[in-house]
N, C-alpha and C positions, 0 to 999 in steps of 0.2 A: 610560386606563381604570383604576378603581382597581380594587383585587384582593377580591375575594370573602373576607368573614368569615363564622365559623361564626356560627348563628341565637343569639341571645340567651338564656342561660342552659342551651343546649349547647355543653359545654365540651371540650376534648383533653385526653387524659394523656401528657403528654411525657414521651421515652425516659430522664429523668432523675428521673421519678417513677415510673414502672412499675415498677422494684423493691420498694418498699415495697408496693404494692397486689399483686405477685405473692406478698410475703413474707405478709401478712396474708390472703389467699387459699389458698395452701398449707396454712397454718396450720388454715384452718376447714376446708378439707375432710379435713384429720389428726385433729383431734377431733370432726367429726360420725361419719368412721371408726370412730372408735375406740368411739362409743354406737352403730353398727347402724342408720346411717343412708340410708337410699339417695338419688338425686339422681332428679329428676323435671325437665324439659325442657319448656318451657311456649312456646305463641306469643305471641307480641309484640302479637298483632291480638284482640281478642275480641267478637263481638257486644257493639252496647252495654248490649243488655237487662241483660245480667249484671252487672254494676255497674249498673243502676239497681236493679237486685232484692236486690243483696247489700250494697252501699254505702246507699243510699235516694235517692229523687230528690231533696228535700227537705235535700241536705247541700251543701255548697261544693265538696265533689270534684266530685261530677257538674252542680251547677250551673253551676260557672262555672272549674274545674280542666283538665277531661278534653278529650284530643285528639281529637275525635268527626269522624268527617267521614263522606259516602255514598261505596261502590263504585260502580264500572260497574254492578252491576243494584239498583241502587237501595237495599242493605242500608246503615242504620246500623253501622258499624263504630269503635272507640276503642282508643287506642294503651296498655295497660292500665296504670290508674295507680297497680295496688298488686297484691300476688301471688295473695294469699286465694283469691280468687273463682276464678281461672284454676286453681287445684290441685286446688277441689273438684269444679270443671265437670270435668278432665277427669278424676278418681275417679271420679264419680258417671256421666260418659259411656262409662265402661270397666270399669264393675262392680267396683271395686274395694273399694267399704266395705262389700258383703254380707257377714256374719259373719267377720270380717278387719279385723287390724289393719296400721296402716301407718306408718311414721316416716319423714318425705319431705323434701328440701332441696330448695331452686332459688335460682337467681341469675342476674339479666341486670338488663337497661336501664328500669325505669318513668317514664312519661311525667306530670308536671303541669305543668299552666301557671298558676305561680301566681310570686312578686315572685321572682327570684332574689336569694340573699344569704350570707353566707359559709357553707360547710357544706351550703347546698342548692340545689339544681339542677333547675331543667324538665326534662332527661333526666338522671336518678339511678340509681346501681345501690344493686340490694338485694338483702341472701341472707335467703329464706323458710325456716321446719322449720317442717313442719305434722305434725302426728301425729292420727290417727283410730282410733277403737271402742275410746280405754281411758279409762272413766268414774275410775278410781281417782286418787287423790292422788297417787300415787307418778309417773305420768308428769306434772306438774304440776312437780314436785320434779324429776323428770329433766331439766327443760329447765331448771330455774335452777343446777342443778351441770353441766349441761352448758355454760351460759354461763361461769358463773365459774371453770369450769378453760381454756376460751377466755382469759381473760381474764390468767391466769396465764401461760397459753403465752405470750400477745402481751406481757407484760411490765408491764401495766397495772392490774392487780386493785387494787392502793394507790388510784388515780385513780379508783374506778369504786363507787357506792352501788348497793342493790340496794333498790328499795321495793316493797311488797307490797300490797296488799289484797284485801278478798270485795267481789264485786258481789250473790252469793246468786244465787236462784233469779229469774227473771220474773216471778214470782208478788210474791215480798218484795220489789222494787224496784219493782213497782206501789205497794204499800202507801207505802214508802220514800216516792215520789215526791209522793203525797198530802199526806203529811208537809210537803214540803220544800216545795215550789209555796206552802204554808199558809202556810209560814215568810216565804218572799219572799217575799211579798203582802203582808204586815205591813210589810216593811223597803223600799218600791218607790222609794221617793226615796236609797235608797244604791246600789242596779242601774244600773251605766250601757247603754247605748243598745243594745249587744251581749247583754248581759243579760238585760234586758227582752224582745228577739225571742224569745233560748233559754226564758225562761221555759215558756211554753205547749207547744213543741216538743220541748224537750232539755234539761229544767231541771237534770239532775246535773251538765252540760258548764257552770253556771257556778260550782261545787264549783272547777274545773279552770284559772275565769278566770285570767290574770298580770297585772293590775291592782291595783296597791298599794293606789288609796282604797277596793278592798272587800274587803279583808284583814279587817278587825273582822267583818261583817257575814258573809262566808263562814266563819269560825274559828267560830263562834257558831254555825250550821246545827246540826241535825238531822244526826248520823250511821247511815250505810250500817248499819253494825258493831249498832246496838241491834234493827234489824228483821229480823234473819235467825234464820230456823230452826235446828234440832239438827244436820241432816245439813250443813247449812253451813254453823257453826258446827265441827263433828268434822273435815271434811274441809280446813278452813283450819288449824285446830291442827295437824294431820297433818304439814303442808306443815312448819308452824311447828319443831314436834318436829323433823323427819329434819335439816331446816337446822341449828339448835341442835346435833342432835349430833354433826355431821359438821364443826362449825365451819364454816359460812356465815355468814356479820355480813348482816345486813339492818333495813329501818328500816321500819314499818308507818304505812305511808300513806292515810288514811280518805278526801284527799281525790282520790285517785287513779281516776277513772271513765276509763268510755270512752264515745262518745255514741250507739253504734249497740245494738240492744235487743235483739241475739242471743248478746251477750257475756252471763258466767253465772260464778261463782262467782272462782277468781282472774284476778288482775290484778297486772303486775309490768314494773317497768321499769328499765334500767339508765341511772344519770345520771353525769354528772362535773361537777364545779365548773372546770375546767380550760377552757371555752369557749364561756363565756357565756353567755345566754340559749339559745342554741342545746344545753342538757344531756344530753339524751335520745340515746341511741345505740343502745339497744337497747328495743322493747316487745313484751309479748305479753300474752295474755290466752286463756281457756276462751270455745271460740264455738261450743257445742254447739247452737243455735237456727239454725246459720246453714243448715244442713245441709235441715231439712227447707223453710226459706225458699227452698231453689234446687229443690226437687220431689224429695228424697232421703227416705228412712226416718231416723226418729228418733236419732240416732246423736250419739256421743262426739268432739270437736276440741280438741284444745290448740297453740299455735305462738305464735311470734313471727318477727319482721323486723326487721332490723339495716340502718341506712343506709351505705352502704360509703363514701359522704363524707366524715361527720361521725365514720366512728370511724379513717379517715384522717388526717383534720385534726388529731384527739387524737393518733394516733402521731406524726404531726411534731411537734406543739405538746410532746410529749414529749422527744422528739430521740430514736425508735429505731431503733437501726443494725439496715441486713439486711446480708446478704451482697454483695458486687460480682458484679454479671453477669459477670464476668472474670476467671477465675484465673492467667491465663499470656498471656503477648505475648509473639510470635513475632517478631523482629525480621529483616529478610533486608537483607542488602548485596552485591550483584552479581549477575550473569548467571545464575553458578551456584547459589548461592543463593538466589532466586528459582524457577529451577525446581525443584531439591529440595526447599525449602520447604515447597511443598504439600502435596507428597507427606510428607516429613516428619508435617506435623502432621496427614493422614489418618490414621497409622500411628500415633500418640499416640492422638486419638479413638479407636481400635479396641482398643488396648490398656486406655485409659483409660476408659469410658463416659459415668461423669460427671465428667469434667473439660471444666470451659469455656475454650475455647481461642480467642484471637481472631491473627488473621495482619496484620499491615499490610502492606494491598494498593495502598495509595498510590506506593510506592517513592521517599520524600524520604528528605534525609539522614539519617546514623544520630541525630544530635541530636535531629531532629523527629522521627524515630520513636521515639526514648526518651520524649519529653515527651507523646507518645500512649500509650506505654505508663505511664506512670505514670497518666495523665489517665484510664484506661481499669479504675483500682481492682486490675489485677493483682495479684497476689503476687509471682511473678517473672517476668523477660521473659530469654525463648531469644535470644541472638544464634547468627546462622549467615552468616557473609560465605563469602567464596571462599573465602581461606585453610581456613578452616573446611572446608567441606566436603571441598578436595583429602586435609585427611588426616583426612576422618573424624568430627570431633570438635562440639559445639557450647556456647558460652558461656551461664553459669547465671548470673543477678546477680538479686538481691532488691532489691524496688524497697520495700518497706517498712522495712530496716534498713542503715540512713547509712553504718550499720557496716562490712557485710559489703561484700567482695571479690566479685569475679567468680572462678567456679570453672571449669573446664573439663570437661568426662566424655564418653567415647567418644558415641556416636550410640545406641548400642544401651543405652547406660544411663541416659539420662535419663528411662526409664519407670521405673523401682525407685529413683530418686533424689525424684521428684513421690512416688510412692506412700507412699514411708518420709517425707519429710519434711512432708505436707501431708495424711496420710489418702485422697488420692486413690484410688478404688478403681475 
C-alpha cells in the first residue's frame, strides 16, 4: 500500500525550518507591538457571499481560485482566500467601526487553488494590518515606516524597494479609465489575448501586464497621476513629504493599480530583485469603498498583507541566521545519572526561565550523544556520568570553541556559570 502524501500545493514546515519562520514571526509581532497594534483572530470558513461581494464574481479568485464547497444544511461555504473581507465582516458584525478607530493584525492559513510554484502555495500563510476611521495621511505613512523598520529588524531593508502610487478618488479613476480604454482602443493589435478581455472589465489591470511585447504600448498610456484632484494630490505629497524627511527611499510607480474599485487614493508595495518574478512580498493599498460595499457606513481603511512564503524564501535566499532551538545539552552516562538528570535539568528550567534546555533521552554512548549535542545547535553540553553525580559535581564543555577544555563546577553552580557567561536570565 503506498503511503499517503500531502494534497498538492499543501506543503509541511519541517522541524529544520521552523526556526526561521518562528524568528521572522516573533519579529512581526515585536514591531506591530511596538505601533499599538492589537491581533484579531479570524475563522478559516466564511460564507461565500463575502468574497463574492468584496473580491467581485467577475475576478479569477472567486471564479475559478476559491475552496467553495456546501455544508450539511446546504450553505455555500469557502475556505477564505485572503484576509480583508473576514476582518471587516467581523468589525462590522461587532460594532466595532461606530465612531472608533482601530489598528488590527491577523495571521493564519489562506486557501487558493491556483498552479503552485516557488514562493506560492494552495494553502499560504499571511499576516493582515488592517486599520479603520482614520481618513488622514499619516496612517498611510504609518504603515510604510511600520514596514520598513520590519524590515530592518529582519535584516533585509538593503534587498527590499518600496513603490508608491495614488489611485485618487472613484470619481477620477472613472474619468482616468475613459481616458485609457480610448487609449487602448487605438493600440488593439499590440493588446495580447489577456488584454483585450481586461479591456472592458478592468482596463487599469493591463497598466500592471508582465508581458514584455507591450512594454512600449503600456509606457505610453495615459497616466493615473494627471487626473486627480487637489485633495489627492495634497494627501499623496503628505505621504511623500514625512517619507523624505524621516529618510525612507522609495520609487513612485504610476503603473502600480490594483483591479478591484474600492481601492482609493494610495497604493504601495514592497519588491525585491533577489527572487524573481516572484518580487512582491509585501502590498497594501486605502480600501475606503470596501466598507460600505459589505452594508457598513461610510468609513476610512488602510492595510496590507505580507506573504509569509515568499518573504521566507527572501530570508534563506539571504542566508539569515536565527537562533538554535537549543542552548544546552544535557548529556547523562549511567544509572545514576539518568536519574538525576531529570531532575537536574528541572531545576535549571526553574532557575533559568528562558533557557532552552534539551536532555538526551536516548541513552547511546557518550560519543553518540556528543554528536547529538552538537547536531542540536547547543552552545554547551552538561555532562553528568556516575562518577559525577557520587561527588556532586557536573562537566561544562563548549561545543562551539575547538578550543576550550571541559570545566568542572559543583552542581549548585552551574546556574551563575549559564547566567554570567551566556546572558541567560
Amino acid at each position: 500500500m503506498a503511503n499517503i502524501q500531502a494534497i498538492r500545493g499543501m506543503h509541511d514546515v519541517l522541524p529544520e525550518q521552523t526556526p526561521l519562520w518562528q524568528y521572522a514571526e516573533k519579529t512581526i509581532r515585536d514591531v506591530l507591538g511596538s505601533y499599538g497594534y492589537s491581533e484579531i483572530r479570524l475563522p478559516a470558513v466564511e460564507k461565500t457571499e463575502l468574497f463574492k461581494r468584496s473580491i467581485g464574481e467577475v475576478t479569477d479568485i472567486v471564479e475559478k481560485e476559491m475552496y467553495t464547497f456546501e455544508d450539511r444544511n446546504g450553505d455555500s461555504l469557502t475556505l477564505r482566500p485572503e484576509g480583508t473581507a473576514g476582518c471587516l465582516r467581523a468589525c462590522l458584525e461587532h460594532g466595532l467601526l461606530h465612531n472608533q478607530v482601530h489598528r488590527l493584525w491577523y495571521y493564519g492559513a489562506m486557501y487558493r487553488h491556483e498552479r503552485p510554484q516557488k514562493g506560492r502555495y494552495r494553502q499560504f500563510y499571511q499576516l493582515g494590518v488592517e486599520t479603520y476611521g482614520m481618513a488622514s495621511a499619516d496612517i498611510d505613512t504609518e504603515l510604510l515606516l511600520l514596514t520598513d523598520r520590519l524590515w530592518k529588524r529582519l535584516g533585509i531593508r538593503e534587498k527590499v524597494r518600496l513603490q508608491l502610487n495614488s489611485l485618487g478618488t472613484i470619481s477620477e479613476r472613472l474619468i482616468y479609465r475613459e481616458a485609457l480604454v480610448a487609449y487602448f482602443e487605438q493600440h488593439l493589435e499590440a493588446l495580447d489575448e489577456d488584454s483585450l478581455r481586461r479591456l472592458k472589465s478592468n482596463p487599469l489591470r493591463i497598466l500592471d501586464t508582465k508581458n514584455p511585447a507591450m512594454k512600449d504600448v503600456v509606457a505610453n498610456a495615459p497616466e493615473l497621476m494627471d487626473y486627480l484632484g487637489e485633495d489627492s494630490r495634497q494627501h499623496f505629497q503628505q505621504i511623500l513629504d514625512t517619507l523624505t524627511d524621516l529618510g525612507v527611499s522609495y520609487e513612485i510607480n504610476t503603473r502600480l493599480v490594483r483591479g478591484l474599485d474600492y481601492y482609493s487614493k494610495t497604493v504601495f508595495e514592497w519588491v525585491t530583485d533577489e527572487l524573481g518574478s516572484q518580487g512582491t512580498i509585501c502590498a497594501g493599498g486605502r480600501y475606503d469603498g470596501l466598507i460600505e460595499q459589505l452594508g457598513g457606513k461610510a468609513n476610512s481603511a488602510i492595510g496590507f498583507a505580507m506573504g509569509m512564503e515568499r518573504l521566507l524564501l527572501l530570508l534563506e535566499t539571504l542566508n539569515v541566521k536565527t537562533e538554535s532551538t537549543v542552548n544546552v545539552y544535557l548529556i547523562r552516562v549511567g544509572e545514576q545519572a539518568e536519574k538525576l538528570g531529570l531532575r537536574f535539568a528541572e531545576q535549571l528550567r526553574t532557575a533559568i526561565p528562558d533557557l532552552k534546555l534539551q536532555v538526551d533521552c536516548a541513552n547511546g554512548s557518550i560519543k553518540s550523544q556528543f554528536k547529538k549535542a552538537d547536531k542540536s545547535g547547543a552552545t554547551y553540553a552538561l555532562i553528568l556520568g556516575d562518577d559525577e553525580v557520587a561527588h556532586g559535581v557536573c562537566g561544562v564543555k563548549s561545543l562551539r570553541d575547538e578550543q576550550g577544555e571541559q570545566q568542572t563546577f559543583a552542581l549548585s553552580d552551574v546556574v551563575e556559570f549559564l547566567k554570567n557567561t551566556h546572558n541567560y536570565n
